[in-house]
Backbone bond lengths (Angstrom), bond angles and torsions (degrees), N, CA, C in turn:
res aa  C-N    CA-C-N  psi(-1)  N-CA   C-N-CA  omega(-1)  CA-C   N-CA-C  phi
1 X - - - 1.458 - - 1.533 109.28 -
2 X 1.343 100.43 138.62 1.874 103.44 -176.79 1.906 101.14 -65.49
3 X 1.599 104.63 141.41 1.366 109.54 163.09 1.613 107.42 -96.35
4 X 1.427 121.06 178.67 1.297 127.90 -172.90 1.516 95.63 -76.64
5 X 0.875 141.68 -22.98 1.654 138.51 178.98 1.639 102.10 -82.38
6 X 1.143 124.41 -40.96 1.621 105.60 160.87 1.028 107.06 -68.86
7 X 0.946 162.75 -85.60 1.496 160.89 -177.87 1.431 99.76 -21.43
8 X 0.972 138.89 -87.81 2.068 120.41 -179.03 0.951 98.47 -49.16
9 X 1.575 163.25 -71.78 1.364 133.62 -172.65 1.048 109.45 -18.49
10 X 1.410 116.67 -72.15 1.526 111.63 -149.26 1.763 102.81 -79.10
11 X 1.189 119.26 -11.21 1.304 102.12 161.86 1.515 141.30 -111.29
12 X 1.256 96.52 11.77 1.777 120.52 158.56 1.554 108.67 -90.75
13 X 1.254 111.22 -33.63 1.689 103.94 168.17 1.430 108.22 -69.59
14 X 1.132 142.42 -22.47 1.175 142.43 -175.34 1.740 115.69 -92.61
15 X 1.245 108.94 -43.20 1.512 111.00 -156.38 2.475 84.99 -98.15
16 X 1.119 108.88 -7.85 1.797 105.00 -175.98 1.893 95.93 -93.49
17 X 1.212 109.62 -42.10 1.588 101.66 173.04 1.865 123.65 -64.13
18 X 1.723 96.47 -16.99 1.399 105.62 176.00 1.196 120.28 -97.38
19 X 1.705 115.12 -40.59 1.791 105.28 176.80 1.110 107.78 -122.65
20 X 1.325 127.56 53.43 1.760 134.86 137.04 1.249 104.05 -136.17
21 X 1.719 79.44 150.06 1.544 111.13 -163.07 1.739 100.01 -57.56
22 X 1.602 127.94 153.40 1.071 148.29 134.59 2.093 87.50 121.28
23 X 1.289 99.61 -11.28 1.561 106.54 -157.48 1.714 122.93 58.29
24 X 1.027 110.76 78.11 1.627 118.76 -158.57 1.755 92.40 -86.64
25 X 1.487 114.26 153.55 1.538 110.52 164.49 1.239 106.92 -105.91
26 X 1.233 94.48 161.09 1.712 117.67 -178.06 1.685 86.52 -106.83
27 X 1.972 96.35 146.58 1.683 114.02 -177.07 1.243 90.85 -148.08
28 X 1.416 127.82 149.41 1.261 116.36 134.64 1.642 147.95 -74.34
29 X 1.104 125.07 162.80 1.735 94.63 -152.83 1.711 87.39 -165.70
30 X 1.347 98.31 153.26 1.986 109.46 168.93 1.684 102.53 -23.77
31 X 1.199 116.54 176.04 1.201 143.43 179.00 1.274 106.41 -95.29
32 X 1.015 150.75 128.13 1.512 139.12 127.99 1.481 145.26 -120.95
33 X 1.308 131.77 163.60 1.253 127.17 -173.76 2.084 120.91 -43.33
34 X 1.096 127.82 129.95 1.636 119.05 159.23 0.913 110.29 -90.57
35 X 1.452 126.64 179.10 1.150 146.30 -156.10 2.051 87.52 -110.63
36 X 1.283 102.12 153.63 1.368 107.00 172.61 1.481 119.35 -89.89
37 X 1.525 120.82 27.54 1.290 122.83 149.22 1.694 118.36 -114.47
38 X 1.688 95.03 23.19 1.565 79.05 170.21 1.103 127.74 -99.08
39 X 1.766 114.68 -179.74 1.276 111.40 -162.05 1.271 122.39 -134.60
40 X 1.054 141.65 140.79 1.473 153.06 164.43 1.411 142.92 -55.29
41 X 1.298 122.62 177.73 1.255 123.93 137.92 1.926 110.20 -160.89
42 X 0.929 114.63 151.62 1.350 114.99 -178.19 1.618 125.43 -117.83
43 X 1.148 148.72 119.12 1.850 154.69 179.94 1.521 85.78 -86.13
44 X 1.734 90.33 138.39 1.495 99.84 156.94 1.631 94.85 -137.71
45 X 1.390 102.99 112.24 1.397 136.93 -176.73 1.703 106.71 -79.09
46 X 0.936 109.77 120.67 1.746 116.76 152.07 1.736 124.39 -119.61
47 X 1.071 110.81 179.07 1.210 131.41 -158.59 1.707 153.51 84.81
48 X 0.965 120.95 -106.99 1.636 115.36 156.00 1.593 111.09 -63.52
49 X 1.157 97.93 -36.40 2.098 100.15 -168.23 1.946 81.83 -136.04
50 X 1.633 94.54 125.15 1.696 103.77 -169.41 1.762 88.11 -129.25
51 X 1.509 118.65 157.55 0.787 136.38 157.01 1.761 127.30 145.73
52 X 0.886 138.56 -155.92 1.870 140.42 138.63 1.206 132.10 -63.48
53 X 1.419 116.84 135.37 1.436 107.97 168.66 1.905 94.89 -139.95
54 X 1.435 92.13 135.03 1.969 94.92 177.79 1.116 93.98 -128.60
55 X 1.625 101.13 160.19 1.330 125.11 -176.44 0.957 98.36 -167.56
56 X 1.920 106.55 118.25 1.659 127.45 -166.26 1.503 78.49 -132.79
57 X 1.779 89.76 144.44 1.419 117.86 177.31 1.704 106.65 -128.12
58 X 1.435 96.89 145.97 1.584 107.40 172.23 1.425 123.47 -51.15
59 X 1.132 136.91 99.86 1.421 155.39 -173.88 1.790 100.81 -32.83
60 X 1.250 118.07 -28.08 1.865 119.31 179.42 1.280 120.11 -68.94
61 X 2.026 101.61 -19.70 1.316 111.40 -176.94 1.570 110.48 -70.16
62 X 1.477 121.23 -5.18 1.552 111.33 -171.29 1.450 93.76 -103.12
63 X 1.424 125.55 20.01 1.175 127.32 173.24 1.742 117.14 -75.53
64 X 1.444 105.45 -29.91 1.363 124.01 -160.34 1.729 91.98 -102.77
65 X 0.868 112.48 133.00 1.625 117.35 154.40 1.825 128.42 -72.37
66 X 1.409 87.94 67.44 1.629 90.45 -169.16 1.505 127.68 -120.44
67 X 1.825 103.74 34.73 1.324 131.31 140.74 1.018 112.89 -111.19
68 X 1.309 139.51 9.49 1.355 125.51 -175.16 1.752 129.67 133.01
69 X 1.263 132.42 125.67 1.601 120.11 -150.59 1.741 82.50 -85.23
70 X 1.784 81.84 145.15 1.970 85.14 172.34 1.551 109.23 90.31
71 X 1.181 121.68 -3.29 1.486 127.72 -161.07 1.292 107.57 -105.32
72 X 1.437 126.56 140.91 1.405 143.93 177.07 1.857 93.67 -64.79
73 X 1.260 147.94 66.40 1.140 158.38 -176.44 1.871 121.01 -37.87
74 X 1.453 97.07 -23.29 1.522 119.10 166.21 1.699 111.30 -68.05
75 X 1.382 83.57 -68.60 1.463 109.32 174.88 1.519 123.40 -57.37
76 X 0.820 113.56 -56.69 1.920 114.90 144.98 1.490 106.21 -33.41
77 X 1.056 123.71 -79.79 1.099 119.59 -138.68 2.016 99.66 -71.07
78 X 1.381 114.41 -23.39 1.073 98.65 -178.07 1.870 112.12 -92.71
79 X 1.345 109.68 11.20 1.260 98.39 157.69 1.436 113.64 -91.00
80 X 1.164 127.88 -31.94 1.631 127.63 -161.12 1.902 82.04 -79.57
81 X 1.163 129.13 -46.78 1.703 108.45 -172.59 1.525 105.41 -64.21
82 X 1.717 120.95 -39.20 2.075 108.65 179.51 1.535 94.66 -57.02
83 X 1.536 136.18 -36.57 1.261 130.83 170.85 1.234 114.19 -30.46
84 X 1.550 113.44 -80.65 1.603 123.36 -170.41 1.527 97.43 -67.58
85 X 1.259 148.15 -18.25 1.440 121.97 158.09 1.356 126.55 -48.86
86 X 1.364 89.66 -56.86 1.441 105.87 -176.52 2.178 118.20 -62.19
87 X 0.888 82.96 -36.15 1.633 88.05 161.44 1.506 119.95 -84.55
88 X 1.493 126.49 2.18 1.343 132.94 176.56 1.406 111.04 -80.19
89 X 2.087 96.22 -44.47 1.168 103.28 -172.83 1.891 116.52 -76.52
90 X 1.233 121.46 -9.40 1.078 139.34 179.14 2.044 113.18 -86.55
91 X 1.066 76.33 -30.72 1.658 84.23 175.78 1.611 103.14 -87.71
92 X 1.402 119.40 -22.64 1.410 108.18 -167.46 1.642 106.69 -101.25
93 X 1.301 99.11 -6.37 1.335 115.08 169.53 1.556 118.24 -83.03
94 X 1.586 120.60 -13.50 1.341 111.22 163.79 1.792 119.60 -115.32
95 X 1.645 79.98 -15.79 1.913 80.43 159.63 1.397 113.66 -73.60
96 X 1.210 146.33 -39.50 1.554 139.82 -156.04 1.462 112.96 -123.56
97 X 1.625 110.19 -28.13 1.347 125.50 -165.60 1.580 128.87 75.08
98 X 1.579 106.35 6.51 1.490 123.57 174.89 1.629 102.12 -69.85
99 X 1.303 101.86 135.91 1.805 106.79 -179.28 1.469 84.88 -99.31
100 X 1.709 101.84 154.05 1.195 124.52 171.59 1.162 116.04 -145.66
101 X 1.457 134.21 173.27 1.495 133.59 161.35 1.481 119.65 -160.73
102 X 1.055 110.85 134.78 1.590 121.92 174.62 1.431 121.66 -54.06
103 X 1.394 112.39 72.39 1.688 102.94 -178.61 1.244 126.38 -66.80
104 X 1.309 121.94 -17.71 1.643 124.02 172.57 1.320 93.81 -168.05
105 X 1.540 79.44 152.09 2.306 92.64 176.98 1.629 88.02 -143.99
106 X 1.111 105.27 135.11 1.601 128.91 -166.05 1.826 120.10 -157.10
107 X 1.163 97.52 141.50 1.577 108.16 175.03 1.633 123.05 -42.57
108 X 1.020 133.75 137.02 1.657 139.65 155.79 1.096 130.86 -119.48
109 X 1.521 119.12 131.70 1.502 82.66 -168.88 2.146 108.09 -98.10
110 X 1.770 102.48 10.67 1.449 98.85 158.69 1.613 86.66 170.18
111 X 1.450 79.35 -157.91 2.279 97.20 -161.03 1.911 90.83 -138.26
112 X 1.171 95.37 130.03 1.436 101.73 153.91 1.903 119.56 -75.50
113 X 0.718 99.96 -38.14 1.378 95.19 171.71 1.789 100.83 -123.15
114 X 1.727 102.88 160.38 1.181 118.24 128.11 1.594 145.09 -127.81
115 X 1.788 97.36 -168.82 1.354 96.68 154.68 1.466 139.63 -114.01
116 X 1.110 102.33 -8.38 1.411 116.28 -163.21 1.201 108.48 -138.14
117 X 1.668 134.67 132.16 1.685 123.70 148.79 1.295 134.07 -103.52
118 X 0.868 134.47 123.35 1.776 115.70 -171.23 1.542 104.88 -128.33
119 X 1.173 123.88 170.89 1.351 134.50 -172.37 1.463 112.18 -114.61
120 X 1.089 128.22 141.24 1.750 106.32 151.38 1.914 101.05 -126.69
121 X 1.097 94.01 153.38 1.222 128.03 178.40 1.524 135.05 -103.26
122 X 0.779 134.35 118.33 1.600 136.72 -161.87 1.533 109.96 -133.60
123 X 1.228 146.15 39.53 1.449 125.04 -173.23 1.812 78.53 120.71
124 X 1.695 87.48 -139.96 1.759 115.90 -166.42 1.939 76.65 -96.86
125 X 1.394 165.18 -27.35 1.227 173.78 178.64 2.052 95.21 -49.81
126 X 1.056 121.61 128.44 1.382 134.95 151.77 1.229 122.43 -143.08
127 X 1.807 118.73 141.87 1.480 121.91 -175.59 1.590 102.82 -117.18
128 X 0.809 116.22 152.04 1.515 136.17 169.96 1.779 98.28 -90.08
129 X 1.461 109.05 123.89 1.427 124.27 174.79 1.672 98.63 -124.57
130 X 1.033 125.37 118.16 1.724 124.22 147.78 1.101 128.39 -95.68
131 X 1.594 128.49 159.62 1.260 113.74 -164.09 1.933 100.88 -146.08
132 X 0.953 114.08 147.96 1.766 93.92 -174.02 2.191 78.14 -137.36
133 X 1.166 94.94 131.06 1.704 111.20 167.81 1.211 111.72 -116.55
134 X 1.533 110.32 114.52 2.004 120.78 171.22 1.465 87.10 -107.07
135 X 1.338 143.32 32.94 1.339 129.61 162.67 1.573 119.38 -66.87
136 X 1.637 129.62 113.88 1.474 119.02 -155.33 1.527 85.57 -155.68
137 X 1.664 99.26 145.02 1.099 108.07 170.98 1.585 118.02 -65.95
138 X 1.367 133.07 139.96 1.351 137.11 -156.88 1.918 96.41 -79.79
139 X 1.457 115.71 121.56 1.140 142.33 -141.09 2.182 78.89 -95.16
140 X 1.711 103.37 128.13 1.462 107.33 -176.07 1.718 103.05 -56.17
141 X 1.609 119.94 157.19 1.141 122.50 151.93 1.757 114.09 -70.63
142 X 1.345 120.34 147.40 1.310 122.30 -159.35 1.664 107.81 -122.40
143 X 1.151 98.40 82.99 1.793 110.94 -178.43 1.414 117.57 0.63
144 X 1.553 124.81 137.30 1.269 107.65 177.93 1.865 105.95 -116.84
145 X 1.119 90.92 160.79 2.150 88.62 -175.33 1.620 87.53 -59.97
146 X 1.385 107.91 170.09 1.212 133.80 168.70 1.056 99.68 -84.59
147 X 1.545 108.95 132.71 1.531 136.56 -176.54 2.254 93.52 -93.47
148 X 1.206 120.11 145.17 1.320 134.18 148.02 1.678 126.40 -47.32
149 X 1.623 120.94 121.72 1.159 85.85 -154.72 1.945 107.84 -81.72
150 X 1.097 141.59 174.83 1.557 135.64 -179.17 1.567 108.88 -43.92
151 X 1.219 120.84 130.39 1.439 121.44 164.00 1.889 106.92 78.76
152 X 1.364 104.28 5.78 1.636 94.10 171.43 1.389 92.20 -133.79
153 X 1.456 93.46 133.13 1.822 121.90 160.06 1.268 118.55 -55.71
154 X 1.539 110.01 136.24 1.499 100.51 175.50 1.622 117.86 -92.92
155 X 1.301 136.55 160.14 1.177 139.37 172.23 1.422 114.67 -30.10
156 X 1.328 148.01 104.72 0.969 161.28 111.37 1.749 99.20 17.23
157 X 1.573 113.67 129.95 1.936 107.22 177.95 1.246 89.11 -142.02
158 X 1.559 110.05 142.91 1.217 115.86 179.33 1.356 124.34 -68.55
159 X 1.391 120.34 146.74 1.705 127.49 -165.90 1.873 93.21 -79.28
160 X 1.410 128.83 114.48 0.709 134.32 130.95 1.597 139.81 6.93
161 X 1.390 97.83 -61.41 1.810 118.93 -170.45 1.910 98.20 -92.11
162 X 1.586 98.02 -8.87 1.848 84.82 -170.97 1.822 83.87 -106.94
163 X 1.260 128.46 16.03 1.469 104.97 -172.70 1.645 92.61 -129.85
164 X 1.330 112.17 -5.48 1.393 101.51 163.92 1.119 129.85 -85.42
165 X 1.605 122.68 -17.66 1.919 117.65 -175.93 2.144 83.86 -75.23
166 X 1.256 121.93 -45.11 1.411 123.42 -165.05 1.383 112.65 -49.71
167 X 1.494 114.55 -38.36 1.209 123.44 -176.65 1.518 113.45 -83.07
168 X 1.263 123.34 -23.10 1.620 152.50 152.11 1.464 109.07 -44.61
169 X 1.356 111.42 -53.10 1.345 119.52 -163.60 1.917 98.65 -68.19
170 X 1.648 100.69 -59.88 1.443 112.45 -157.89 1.574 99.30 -63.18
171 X 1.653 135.28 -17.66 1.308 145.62 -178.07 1.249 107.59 -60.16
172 X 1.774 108.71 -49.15 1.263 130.00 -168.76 1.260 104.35 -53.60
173 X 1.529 118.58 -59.46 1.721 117.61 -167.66 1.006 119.20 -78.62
174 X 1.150 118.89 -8.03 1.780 110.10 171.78 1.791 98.95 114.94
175 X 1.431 126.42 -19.80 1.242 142.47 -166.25 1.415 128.21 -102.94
176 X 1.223 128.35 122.41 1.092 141.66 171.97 1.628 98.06 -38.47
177 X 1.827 107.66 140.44 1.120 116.82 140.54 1.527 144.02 -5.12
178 X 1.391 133.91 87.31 1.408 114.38 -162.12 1.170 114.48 83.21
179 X 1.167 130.99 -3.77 1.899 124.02 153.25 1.290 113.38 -99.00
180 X 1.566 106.86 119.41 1.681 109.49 171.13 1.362 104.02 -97.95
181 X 1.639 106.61 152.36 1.588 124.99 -163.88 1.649 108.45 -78.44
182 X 1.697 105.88 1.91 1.417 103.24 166.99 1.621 104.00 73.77
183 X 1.376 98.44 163.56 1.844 111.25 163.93 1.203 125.50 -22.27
184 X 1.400 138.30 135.60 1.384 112.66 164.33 1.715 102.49 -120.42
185 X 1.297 131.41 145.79 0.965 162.43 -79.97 1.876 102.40 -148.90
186 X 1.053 142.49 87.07 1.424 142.74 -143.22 1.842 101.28 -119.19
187 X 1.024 114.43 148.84 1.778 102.01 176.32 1.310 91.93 -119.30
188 X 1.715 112.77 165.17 1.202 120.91 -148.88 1.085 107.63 -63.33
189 X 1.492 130.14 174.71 1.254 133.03 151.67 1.270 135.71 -29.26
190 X 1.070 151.47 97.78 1.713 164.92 171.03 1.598 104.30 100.54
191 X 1.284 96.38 26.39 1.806 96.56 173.50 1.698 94.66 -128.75
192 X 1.427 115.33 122.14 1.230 135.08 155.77 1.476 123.74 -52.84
193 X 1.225 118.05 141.25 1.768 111.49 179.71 1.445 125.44 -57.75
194 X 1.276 111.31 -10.27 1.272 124.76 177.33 1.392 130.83 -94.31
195 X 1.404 112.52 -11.17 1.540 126.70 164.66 1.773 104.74 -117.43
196 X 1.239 99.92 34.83 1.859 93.42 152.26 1.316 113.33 -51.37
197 X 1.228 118.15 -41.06 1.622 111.08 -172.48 1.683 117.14 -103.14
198 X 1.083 109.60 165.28 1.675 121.80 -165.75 2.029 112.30 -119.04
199 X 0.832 107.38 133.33 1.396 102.99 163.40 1.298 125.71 -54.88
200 X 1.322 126.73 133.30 2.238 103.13 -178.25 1.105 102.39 -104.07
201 X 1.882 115.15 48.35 1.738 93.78 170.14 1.437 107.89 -94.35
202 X 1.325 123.87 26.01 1.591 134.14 117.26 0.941 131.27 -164.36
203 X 1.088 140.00 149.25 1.822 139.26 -150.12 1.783 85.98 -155.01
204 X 1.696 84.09 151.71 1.938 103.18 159.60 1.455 102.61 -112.05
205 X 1.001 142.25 -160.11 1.463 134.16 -171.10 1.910 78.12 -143.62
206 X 1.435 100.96 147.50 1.771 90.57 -175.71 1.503 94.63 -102.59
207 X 1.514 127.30 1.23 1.495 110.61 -148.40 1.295 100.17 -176.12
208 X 1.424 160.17 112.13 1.868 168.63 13.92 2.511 65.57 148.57
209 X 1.375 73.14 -62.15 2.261 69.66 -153.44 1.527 99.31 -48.36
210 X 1.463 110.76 -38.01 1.342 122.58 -170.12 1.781 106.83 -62.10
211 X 1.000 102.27 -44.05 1.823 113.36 -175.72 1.905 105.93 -54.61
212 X 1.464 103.61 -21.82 1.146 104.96 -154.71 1.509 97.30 -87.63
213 X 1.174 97.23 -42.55 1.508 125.09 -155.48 1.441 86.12 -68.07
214 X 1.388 124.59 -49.89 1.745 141.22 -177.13 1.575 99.76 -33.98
215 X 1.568 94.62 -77.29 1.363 113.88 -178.73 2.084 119.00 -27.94
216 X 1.197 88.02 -48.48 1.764 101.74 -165.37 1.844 73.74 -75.00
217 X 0.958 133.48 -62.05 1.703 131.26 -160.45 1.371 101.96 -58.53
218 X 1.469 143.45 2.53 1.222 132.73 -158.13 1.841 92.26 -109.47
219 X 1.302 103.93 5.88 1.900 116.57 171.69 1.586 108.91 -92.62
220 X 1.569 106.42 -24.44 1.482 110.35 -164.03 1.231 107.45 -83.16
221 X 1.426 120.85 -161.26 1.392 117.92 159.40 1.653 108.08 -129.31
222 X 1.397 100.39 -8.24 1.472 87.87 163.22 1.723 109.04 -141.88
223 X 1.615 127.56 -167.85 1.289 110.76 -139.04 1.883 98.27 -167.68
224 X 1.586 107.67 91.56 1.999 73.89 -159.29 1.784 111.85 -56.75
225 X 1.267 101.91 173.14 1.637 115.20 -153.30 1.897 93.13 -80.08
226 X 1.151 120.20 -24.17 1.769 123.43 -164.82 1.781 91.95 -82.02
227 X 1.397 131.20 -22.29 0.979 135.81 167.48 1.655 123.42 -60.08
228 X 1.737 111.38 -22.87 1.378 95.50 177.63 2.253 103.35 -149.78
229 X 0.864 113.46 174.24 1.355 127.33 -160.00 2.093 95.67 -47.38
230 X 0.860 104.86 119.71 1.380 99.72 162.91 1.397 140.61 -67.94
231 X 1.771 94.47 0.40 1.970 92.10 173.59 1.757 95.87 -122.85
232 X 1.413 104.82 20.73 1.654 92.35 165.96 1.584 112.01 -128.69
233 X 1.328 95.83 10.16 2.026 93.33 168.60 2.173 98.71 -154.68
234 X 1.228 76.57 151.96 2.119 97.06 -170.64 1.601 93.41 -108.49
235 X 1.512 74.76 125.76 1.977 92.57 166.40 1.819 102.10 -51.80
236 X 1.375 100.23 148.11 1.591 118.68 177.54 1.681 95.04 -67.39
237 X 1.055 123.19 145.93 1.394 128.40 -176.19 1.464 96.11 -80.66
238 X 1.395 120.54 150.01 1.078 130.24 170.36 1.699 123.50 -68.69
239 X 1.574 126.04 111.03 1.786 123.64 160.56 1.023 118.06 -56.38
């Protein structure tokens, strides 16, 4: 795809062989040093492709009358270059279809760097032209997180490291999340968990419900011990 520096090439080579005198060509050519009275001019381009473009010429070139005899030669010369901008941006507008526009064209008096060198030529006469292009497509804005707004707290998120021993814990028991295993369940004093129950090779019944309960237990082989008199049946010894 053409950049804005091909596009003024090709239309400073075109429009410098037509309106200066002798019809000189434009080439591109080595780089070389200017003199520290040369002079400039600079485009500041917006739109699809935004930025600077300068173009400083060798100060010997206002030696020659090659805008015109009688002519402010500075002054010439920086209308015929807003010229070839302005036809850059028109050319780059049907090569690519990027809109552009010349927001200001203004004096320089040079560039620390460039990009470009070109020569022009007139006869046995040559000028040194440099050219430096910051023409760039305008770089996206890059979303920013949402800021909190002043004076409001943000949502509180749970710590990670405090919800994993919890979730550890509830794994452990066999139990869902949020179910506790409740009471646990002790047999009386000097009776072990393992002789809850009694043999019924004889029982008293302590109580009418108990007698009943006896009765249905007289199928079993064993009988829990709170079910009948404690001085007429012995806890099962503990295995």
């Amino acid at each position: 795809m053409k950049s804005y520096l091909d596009c003024w090439t090709g239309a400073a080579t075109a429009l410098f062989s037509q309106a200066l005198a002798g019809e000189p060509e434009l080439a591109e050519s080595l780089p070389k040093p200017l003199a520290p009275d040369s002079f400039g001019f600079v485009a500041n381009i917006t739109g699809d492709l935004a930025g600077r473009f300068a173009v400083v010429l060798d100060a010997t070139v206002l030696d020659t009358p090659l805008v015109g005899e009688g002519m402010d030669q500075k002054a010439g010369w920086g209308e015929l270059l807003r010229e070839v901008a302005e036809s850059a941006v028109g050319e780059l507008l049907a090569a690519t279809g990027k809109k552009c526009r010349i927001e200001s064209f203004e004096a320089t008096p040079g560039e620390a760097k460039i990009s470009r060198a070109f020569q022009l030529k007139a006869g046995d006469k040559a000028w040194t032209i440099l050219v430096r292009d910051e023409v760039r497509a305008p770089q996206a804005v890059k979303a920013e997180p949402a800021k909190a707004e002043p004076g409001k707290a943000e949502p509180l998120k749970p710590d990670p490291a405090e919800a994993q021993p919890a979730a550890s814990s509830a794994a452990g028991s066999g139990m869902g999340p949020g179910i506790s295993p409740g009471p646990s369940i002790s047999p009386g004093p000097g009776i072990s968990p393992a002789s809850s129950c009694c043999s019924i090779s004889s029982w008293t019944p302590r109580s009418a419900s108990a007698a009943a309960r006896c009765r249905w237990a007289r199928f079993s082989t064993l009988v829990p011990a709170t079910w009948c008199s404690s001085t007429a049946i012995l806890p099962t010894p503990s295995t």
